[in-house]
C-alpha positions as CSV (number, residue, x, y, z in Angstrom):
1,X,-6.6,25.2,-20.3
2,X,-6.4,21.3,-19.2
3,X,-8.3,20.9,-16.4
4,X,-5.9,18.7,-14.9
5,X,-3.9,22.1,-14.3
6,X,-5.9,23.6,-12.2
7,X,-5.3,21.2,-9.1
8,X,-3.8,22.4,-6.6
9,X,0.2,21.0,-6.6
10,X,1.1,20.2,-3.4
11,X,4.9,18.1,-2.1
12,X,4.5,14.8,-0.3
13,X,4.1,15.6,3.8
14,X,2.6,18.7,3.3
15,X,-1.0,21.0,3.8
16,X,-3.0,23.4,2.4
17,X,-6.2,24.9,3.8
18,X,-9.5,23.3,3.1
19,X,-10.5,26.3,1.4
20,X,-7.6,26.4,-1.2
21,X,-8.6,23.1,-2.6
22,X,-10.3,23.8,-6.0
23,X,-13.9,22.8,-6.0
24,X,-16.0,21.7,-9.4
25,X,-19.8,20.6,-10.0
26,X,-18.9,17.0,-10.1
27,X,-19.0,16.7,-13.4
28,X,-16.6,19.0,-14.1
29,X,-14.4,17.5,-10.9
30,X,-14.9,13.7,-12.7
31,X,-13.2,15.1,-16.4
32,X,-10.8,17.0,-14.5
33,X,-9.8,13.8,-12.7
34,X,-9.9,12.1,-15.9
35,X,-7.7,14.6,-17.6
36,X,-5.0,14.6,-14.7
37,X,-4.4,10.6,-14.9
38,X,-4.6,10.8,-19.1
39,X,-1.5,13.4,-18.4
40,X,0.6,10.7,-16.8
41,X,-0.9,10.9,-13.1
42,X,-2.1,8.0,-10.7
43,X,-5.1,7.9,-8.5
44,X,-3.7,8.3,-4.7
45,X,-6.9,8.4,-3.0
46,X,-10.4,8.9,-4.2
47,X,-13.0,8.8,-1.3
48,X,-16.2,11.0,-0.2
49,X,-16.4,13.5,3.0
50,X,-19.6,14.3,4.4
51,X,-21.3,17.7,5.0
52,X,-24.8,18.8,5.9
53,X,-26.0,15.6,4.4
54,X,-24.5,15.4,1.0
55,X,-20.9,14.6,0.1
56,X,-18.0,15.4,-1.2
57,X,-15.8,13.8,-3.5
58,X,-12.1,14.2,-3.0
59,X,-9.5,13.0,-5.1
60,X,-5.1,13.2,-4.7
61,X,-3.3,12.3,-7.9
62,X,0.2,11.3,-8.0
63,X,2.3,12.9,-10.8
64,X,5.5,10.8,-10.5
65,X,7.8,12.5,-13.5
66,X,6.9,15.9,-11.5
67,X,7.2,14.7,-8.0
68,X,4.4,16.4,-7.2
69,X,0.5,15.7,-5.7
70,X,-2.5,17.1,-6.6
71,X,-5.9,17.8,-5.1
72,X,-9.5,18.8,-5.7
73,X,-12.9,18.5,-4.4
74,X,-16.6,18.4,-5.7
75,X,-19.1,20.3,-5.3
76,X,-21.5,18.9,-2.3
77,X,-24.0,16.0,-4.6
78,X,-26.2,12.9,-3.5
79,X,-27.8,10.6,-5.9
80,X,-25.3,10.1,-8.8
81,X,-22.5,11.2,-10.4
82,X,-20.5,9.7,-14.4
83,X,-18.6,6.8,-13.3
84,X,-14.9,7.8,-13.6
85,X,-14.0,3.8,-14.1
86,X,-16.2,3.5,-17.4
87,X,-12.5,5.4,-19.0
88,X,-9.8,4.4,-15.9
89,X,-10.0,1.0,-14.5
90,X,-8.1,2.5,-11.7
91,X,-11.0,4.1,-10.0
92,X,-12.9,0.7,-9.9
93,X,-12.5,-0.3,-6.2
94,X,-12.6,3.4,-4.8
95,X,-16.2,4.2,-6.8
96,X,-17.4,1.2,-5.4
97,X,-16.1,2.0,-1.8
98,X,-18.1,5.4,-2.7
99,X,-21.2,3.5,-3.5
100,X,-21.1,1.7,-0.5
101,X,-20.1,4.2,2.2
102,X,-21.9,7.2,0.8
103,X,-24.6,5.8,-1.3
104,X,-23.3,7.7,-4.3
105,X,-23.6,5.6,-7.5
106,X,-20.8,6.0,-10.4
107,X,-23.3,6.0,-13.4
108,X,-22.4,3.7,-15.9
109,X,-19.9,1.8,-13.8
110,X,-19.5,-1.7,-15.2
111,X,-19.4,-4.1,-11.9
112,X,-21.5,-2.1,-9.6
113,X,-21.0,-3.9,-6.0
114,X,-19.9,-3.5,-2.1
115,X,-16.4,-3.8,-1.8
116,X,-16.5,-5.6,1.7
117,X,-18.7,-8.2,2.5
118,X,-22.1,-5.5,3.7
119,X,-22.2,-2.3,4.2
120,X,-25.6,-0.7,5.5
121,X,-28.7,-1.6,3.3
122,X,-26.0,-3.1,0.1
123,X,-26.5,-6.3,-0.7
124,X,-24.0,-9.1,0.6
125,X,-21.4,-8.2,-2.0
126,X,-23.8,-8.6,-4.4
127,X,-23.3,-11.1,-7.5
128,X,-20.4,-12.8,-8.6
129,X,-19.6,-12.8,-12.4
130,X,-20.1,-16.2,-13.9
131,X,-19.0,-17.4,-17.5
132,X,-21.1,-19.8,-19.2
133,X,-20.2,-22.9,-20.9
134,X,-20.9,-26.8,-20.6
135,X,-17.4,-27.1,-20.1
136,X,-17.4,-24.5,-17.3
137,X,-17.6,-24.8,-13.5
138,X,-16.9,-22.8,-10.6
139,X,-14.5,-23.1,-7.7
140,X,-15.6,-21.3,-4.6
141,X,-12.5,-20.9,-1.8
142,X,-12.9,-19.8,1.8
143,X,-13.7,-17.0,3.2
144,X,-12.6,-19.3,5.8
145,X,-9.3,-21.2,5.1
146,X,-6.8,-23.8,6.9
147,X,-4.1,-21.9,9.4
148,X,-4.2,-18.8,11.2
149,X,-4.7,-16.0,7.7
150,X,-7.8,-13.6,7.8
151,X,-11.1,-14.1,5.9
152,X,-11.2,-13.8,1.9
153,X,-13.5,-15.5,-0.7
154,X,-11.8,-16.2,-4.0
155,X,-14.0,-17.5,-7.0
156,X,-12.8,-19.3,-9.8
157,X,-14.6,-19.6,-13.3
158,X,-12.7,-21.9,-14.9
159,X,-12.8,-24.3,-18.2
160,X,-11.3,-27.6,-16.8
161,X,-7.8,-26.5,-15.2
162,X,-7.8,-23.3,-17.1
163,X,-8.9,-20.1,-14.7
164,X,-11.1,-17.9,-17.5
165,X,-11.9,-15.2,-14.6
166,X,-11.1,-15.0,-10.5
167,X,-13.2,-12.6,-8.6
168,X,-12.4,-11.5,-5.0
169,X,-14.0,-11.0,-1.8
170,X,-13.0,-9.5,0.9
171,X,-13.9,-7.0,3.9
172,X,-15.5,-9.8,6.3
173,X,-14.1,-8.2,9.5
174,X,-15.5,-4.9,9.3
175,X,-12.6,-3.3,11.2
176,X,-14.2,0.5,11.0
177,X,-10.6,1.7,11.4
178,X,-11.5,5.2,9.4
179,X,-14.7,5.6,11.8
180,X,-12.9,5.4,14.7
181,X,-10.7,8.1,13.2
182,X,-13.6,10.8,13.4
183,X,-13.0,13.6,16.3
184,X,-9.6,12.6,16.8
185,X,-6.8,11.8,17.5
186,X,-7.2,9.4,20.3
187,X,-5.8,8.3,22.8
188,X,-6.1,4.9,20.9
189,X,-5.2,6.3,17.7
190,X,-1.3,5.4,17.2
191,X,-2.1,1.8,18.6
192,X,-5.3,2.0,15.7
193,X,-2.7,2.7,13.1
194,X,0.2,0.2,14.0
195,X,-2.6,-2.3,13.5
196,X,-3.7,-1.2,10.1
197,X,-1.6,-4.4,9.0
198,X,0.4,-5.0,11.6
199,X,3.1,-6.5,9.1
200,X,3.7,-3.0,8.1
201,X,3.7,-1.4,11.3
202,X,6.0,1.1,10.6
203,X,4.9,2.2,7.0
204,X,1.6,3.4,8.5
205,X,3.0,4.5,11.8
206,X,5.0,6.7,10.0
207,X,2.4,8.0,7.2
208,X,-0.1,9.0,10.0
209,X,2.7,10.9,11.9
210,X,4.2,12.6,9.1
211,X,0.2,13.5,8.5
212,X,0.1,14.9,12.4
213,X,3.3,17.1,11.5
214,X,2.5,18.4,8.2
215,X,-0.7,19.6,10.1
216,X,1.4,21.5,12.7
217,X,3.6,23.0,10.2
218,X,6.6,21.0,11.0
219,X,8.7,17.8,11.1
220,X,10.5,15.3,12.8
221,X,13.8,16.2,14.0
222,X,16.6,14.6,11.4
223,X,17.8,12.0,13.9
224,X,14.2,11.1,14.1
225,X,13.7,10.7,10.7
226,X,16.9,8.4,10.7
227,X,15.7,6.2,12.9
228,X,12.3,6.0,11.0
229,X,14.1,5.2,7.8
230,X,16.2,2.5,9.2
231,X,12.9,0.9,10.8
232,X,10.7,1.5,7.4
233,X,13.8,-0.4,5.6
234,X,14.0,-3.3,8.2
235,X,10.7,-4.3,7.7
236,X,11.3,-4.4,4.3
237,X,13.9,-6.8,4.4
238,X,12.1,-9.0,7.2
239,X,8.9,-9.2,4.8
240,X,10.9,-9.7,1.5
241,X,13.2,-12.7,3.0
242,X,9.9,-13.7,4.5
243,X,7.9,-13.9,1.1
244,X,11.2,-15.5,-1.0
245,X,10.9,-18.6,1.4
246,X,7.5,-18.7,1.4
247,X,7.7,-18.7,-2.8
248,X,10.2,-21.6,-2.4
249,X,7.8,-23.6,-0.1
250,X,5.0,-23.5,-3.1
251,X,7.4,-25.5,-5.2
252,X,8.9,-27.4,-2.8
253,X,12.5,-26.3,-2.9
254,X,13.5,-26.4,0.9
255,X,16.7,-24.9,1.1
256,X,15.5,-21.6,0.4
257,X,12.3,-22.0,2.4
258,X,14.1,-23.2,5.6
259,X,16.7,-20.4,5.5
260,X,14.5,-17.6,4.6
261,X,12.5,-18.7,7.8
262,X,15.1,-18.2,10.2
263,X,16.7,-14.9,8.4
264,X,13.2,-12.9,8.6
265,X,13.5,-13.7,12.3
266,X,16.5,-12.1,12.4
267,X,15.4,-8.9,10.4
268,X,12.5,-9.2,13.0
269,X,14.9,-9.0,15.8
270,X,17.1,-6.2,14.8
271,X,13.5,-4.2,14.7
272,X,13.5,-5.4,18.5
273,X,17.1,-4.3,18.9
274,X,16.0,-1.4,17.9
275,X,12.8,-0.3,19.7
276,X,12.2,-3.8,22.1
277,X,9.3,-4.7,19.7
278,X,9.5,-7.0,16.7
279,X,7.4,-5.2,14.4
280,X,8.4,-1.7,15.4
281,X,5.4,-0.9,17.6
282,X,6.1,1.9,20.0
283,X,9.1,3.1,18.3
284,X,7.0,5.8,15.8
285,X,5.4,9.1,17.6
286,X,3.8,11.9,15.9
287,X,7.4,14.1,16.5
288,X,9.8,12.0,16.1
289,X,10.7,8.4,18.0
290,X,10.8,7.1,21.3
291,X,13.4,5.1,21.5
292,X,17.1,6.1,20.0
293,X,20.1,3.7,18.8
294,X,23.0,4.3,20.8
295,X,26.6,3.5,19.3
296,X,26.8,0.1,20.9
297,X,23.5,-1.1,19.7
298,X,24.2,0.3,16.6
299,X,27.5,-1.4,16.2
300,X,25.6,-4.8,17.3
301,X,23.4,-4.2,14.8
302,X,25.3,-3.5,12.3
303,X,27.6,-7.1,12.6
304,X,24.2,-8.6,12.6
305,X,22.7,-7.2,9.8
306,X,26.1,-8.1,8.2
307,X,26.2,-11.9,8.7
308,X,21.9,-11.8,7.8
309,X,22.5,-10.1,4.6
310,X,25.2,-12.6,3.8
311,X,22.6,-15.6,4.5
312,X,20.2,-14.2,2.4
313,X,22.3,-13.8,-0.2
314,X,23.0,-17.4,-0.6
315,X,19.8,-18.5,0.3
316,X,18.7,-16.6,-2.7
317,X,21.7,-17.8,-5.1
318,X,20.6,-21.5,-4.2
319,X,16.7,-20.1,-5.8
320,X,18.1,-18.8,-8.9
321,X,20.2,-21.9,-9.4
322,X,17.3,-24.7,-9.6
323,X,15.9,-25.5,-12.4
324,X,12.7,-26.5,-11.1
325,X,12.2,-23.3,-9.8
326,X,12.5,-20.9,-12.9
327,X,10.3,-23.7,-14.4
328,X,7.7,-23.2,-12.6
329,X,8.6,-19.1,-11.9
330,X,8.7,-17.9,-15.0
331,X,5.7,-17.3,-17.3
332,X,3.9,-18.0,-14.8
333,X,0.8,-15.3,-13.3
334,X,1.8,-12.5,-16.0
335,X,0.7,-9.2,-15.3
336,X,1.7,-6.6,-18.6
337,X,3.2,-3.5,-18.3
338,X,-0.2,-1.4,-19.8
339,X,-2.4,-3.5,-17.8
340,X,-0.2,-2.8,-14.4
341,X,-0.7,0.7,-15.5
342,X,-4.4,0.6,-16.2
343,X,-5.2,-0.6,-13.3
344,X,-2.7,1.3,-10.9
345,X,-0.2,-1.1,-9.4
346,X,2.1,-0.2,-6.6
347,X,5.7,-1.7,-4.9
348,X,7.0,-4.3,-6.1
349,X,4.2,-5.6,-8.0
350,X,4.6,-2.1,-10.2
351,X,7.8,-2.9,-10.4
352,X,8.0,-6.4,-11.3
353,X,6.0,-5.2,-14.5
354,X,9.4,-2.9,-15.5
355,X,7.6,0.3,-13.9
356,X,9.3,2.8,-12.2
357,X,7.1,3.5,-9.6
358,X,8.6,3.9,-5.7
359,X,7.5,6.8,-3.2
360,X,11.0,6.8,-2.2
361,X,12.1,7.8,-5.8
362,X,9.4,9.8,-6.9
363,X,7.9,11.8,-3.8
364,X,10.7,11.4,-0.9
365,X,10.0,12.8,2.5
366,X,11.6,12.3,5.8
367,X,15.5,11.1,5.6
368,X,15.0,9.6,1.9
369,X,14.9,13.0,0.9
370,X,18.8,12.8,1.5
371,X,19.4,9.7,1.3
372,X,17.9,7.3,-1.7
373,X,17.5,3.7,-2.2
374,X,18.2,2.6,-5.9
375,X,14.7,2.0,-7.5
376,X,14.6,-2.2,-8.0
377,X,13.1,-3.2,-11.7
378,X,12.6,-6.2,-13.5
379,X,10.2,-6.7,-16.9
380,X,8.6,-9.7,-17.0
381,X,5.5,-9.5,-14.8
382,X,5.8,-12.7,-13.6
383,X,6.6,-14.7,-10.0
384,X,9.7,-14.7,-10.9
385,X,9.9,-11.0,-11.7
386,X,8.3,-10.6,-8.7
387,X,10.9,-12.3,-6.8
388,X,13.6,-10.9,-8.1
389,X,12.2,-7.5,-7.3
390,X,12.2,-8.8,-3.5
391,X,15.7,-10.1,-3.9
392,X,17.0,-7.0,-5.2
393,X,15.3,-4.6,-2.6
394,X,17.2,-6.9,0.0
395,X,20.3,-5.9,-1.3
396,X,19.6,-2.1,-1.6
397,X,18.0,-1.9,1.7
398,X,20.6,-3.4,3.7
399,X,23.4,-1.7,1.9
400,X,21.2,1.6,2.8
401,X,21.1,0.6,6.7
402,X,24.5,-0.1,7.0
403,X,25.6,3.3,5.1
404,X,23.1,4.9,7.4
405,X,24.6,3.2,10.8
406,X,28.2,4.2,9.8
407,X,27.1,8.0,9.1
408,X,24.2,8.5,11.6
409,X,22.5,11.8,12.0
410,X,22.9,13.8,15.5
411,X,20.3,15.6,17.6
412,X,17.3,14.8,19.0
413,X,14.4,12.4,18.4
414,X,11.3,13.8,19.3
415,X,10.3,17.7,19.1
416,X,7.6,19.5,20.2
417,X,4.6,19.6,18.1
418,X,2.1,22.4,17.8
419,X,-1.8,22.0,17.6
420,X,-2.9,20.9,14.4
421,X,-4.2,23.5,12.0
422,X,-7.8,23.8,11.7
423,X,-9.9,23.0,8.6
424,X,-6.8,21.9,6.7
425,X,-5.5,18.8,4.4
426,X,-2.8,16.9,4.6
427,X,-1.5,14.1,2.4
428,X,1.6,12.2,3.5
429,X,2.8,8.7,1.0
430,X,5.5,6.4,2.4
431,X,6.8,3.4,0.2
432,X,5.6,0.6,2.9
433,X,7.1,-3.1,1.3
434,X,4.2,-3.9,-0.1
435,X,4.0,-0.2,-1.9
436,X,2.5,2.8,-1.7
437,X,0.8,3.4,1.9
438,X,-1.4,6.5,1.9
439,X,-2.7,8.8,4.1
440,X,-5.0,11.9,3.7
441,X,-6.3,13.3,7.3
442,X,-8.9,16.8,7.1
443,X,-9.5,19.0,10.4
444,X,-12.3,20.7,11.3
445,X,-12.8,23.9,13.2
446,X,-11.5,22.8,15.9
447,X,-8.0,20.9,14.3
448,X,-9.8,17.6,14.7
449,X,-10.3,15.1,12.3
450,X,-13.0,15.7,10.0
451,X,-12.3,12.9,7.7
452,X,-9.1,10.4,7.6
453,X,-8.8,8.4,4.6
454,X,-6.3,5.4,4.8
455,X,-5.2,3.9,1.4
456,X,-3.0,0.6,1.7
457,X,-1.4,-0.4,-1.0
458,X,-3.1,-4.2,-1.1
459,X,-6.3,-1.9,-2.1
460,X,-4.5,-1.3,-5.5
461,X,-2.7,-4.6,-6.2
462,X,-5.6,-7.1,-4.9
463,X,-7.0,-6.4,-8.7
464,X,-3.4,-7.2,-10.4
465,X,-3.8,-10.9,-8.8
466,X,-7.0,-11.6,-10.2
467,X,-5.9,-10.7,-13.5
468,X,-2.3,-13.1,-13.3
469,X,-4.6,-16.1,-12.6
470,X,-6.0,-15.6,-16.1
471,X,-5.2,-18.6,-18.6
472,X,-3.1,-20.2,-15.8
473,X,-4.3,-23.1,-13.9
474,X,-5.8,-23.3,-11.2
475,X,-3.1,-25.1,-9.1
476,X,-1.2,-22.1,-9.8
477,X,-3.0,-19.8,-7.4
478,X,-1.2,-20.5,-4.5
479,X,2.2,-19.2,-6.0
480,X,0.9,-16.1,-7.7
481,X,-1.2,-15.3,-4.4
482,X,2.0,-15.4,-2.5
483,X,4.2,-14.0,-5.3
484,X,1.4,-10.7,-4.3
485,X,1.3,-11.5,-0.6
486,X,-1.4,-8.6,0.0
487,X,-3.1,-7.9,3.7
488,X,-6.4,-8.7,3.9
489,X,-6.9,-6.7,6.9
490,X,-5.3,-3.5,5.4
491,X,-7.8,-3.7,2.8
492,X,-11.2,-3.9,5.2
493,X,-10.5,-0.6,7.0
C-alpha cells in the first residue's frame, strides 16, 4: 500500500485526537510525506512539537482534487533525520525552520541555514550564496530601507544589470508569536493573532477561531459566518485595489496609482462600517462575531460598495489601456507553472501561474461552504498575470458581497462554546488575499495549547520572488516585489 494512504483524512475546520494521528520512525514518516505530495498533495504545515526532550515531526498535506487534509506524526528523534527537500523543494524553508527551532538537521539538505536572522546558538543566517565571475558583483539591500516597511535583507548576484541569483533575509524582529501561544489561550491571544500581519487581520482572526471551535466540537452560528465572509472578502478587495495602484506607481502611470489610493480607503472604511475598525479588529471572536450588520448599514454599505466597485473598474480599464504599462508588465518576473508547483505557491501568486489553487474552492469552511467565489486564473506568471489575478478577484469579491447583503443569513452571531478537547489537533485553512493562511493548534491534558503552528502564506511565496528576479534586471525588483507584496512580519513569527 502507498504510504501516503495511510494519513489520516481529515475536512478543513475539523479535529481528531492526538492519539489517532498515525505515527512512523521518521524515516518511514519522511517517504510517506514524500509519497503523499508525489500523489498530487501540498505541504500545509511541516513543523516539530516537543516531548520529554526529543521532538516530533508533524506534517498536514493539502489534497486539493480530494478536498481533503492529511496528517501524521514521527516517532520522538533528536539528532537527524533524511532531508525531505533533497526530492521537494517545497519543504525547504520548513526543514530549515526545523533546524533552527529544534536543532534537528535535514540530512543532505542543500542550503542548510536559519531562516530568521538568529535563532539560539545558529549562526547569523549563516552564508549567503555567491556566484563567481570577474564580471560578477553583489548588491546588498537593507535590512533597513527608506519609509515606514519592516526589516528584510535582499542580495543580489548579478552579471552587470542581469540578477543571476537573489537570496532573502528575513526574521529580524523575532516576534515569538508561536511561543507566546504555549499554555494558552490568553487573555492576549486574539489581539496576538489580529497582529500576525495586521493587513490580514481577518484571515487569521478567523483561522485561529475556526481552530478554537473545531476543538469544541462546533461552529459559528451561520449569521456569524456571514459576517466573517463579508469581512474576509473586504479585505481582499482593500489589499488588491491597494497593490494595483501601488504596481502603477513603479511605472509611473498616475491615474491608476492616485485612484487605487483613495478606493482602498474606501474598502478600508466599509470594514469600519462594519465593525468600527478599519482592518476588522474586534469584529472576529472564537463563536461567532461581535458586532452584527443591521439593514440600514447594510443598505449603506451596499450603495457604497456599489459606486467603489465602479471606480475600480475604471481605474483598472485605464491600466490595461497603456501601452507603457503592458510594456513593462508583461514578460517581466516570470514564475512557470512546474516551478510554482515545485516550490508550493499559494493565492494569487499560484494563480497567476494558471494554477487552480484557492482554499475557498478546494477546502471551503464557514459560509463559502454555501456560497463560492469563482476561482480567478491567468497563465503567464508574470506582473501582469499577477495583476490581473488582483483585478479579477475585485470583481468576484464584490459581486459576492453584494449577493450576500441582498440575501443575508438570520440568527445569531456568537454561540456558546464548550472547553476545548484535550490532547487533540485541529487544522483550520482560510484563503487570506495573499493565500493560504494556516493554522494547526494541539491541546494538552488539560485542553491547553501544547503546540500552535501558524503558517502565513508569505512563508510559501517569499521563495517564488527570488526565483522571478532571475535573468531580469535588477531595476526590475521593485515591480516584481510589489507584484508579490508579501508580509515580512507574517513570516518572523
Amino acid at each position: 500500500m502507498n504510504a501516503a494512504l495511510e494519513f489520516t483524512l481529515l475536512g478543513n475546520a475539523t479535529s481528531l485526537p492526538w492519539a489517532e494521528v498515525p505515527e512512523w520512525p521518521v524515516e518511514a514518516f519522511v517517504a510517506a510525506t514524500a509519497a503523499g505530495l508525489d500523489r498530487g498533495g501540498r505541504l500545509c504545515a511541516w513543523f516539530g512539537v516537543p516531548e520529554n526532550g526529543a521532538t516530533r515531526l508533524v506534517t498536514v498535506l493539502a489534497f486539493d482534487g480530494d478536498n481533503t487534509l492529511a496528517v501524521g506524526r514521527s516517532a520522538p528523534l533528536s539528532g537527524g533525520y533524511p532531508a525531505l527537500t533533497a526530492t521537494h523543494a517545497q519543504a525547504h524553508l520548513f526543514e530549515r525552520e526545523i533546524w533552527e527551532q529544534h536543532g534537528l538537521t535535514p540530512e543532505g539538505h542543500p542550503w542548510l541555514k536559519p531562516v530568521r536572522r538568529s535563532a539560539g546558538t545558529a549562526p547569523v543566517n549563516g552564508d549567503f550564496f555567491r556566484v563567481d565571475g570577474r564580471e560578477v558583483h553583489e548588491v546588498a539591500v537593507g535590512p533597513v530601507h527608506a519609509g515606514i516597511i519592516e526589516p528584510g535583507h535582499f542580495r543580489f548576484q548579478c552579471a552587470g544589470e542581469e540578477v543571476l541569483h537573489l537570496e532573502i533575509a528575513l526574521g529580524y524582529q523575532h516576534r515569538g508569536v508561536e511561543e507566546a501561544m504555549a499554555g494558552g489561550p490568553h487573555r492576549a491571544t486574539m489581539s496576538q493573532m489580529e497582529t500576525v500581519a495586521g493587513d490580514t487581520t481577518i484571515a487569521h482572526a478567523t483561522a485561529h477561531a475556526t481552530v478554537l471551535e473545531a476543538l469544541a466540537g462546533g461552529e459559528a452560528p451561520l449569521r456569524a459566518q456571514w459576517l466573517r465572509a463579508i469581512a474576509l472578502e473586504l479585505e481582499r478587495l482593500a489589499n488588491h485595489t491597494g497593490d494595483l495602484g501601488a504596481l502603477a506607481g513603479d511605472v509611473a502611470f498616475l491615474p491608476t496609482a492616485s485612484a487605487c489610493g483613495k478606493i482602498r480607503g474606501d474598502f478600508l472604511n466599509l470594514t469600519a462600517l462594519l465593525c468600527g475598525n478599519r482592518f476588522g479588529r474586534g469584529l472576529v471572536r472564537p463563536g461567532g462575531c461581535r458586532h452584527d450588520l443591521e439593514p440600514e448599514r447594510a443598505a449603506q454599505m451596499r450603495d457604497r460598495l456599489s459606486a467603489a466597485l465602479a471606480e475600480v473598474e475604471q481605474a483598472a480599464a485605464w491600466l490595461w489601456d497603456a501601452a507603457s504599462v503592458r510594456a513593462r508588465f508583461e514578460n517581466t518576473g516570470t514564475i512557470f507553472p512546474a516551478q510554482a508547483a515545485g516550490i508550493g505557491l499559494v493565492g494569487p501568486a499560484a494563480r497567476a501561474c494558471g494554477l487552480v489553487r484557492d482554499v475557498r474552492y478546494d477546502h471551503p469552511a464557514g459560509w463559502h461552504r454555501m456560497a463560492q467565489v469563482p476561482v480567478a486564473v491567468w497563465p503567464g506568471g508574470d506582473v501582469f498575470a499577477r495583476a490581473r489575478v488582483r483585478s479579477l478577484e475585485v470583481q468576484r469579491s464584490g459581486q459576492f458581497i453584494l449577493d450576500q447583503l441582498a440575501s443575508p443569513a438570520e440568527g445569531e452571531i456568537r454561540g456558546e462554546l464548550p472547553a476545548s478537547a484535550p490532547d487533540t489537533l485541529a487544522v483550520a485553512l482560510v484563503e487570506g488575499w495573499r493565500g493560504e493562511v494556516c493554522h494547526v493548534a494541539l491541546t494538552d491534558a488539560a485542553g491547553r495549547f501544547r503546540r500552535y503552528k501558524i503558517v502565513d502564506p508569505s512563508f510559501h511565496n517569499w521563495m517564488g520572488l527570488a526565483l522571478a528576479l532571475r535573468g531580469q534586471a535588477i531595476s526590475d525588483f521593485p515591480l516584481c516585489n510589489k507584484s508579490f507584496n508579501l508580509s515580512y512580519c507574517g513570516f518572523d513569527l
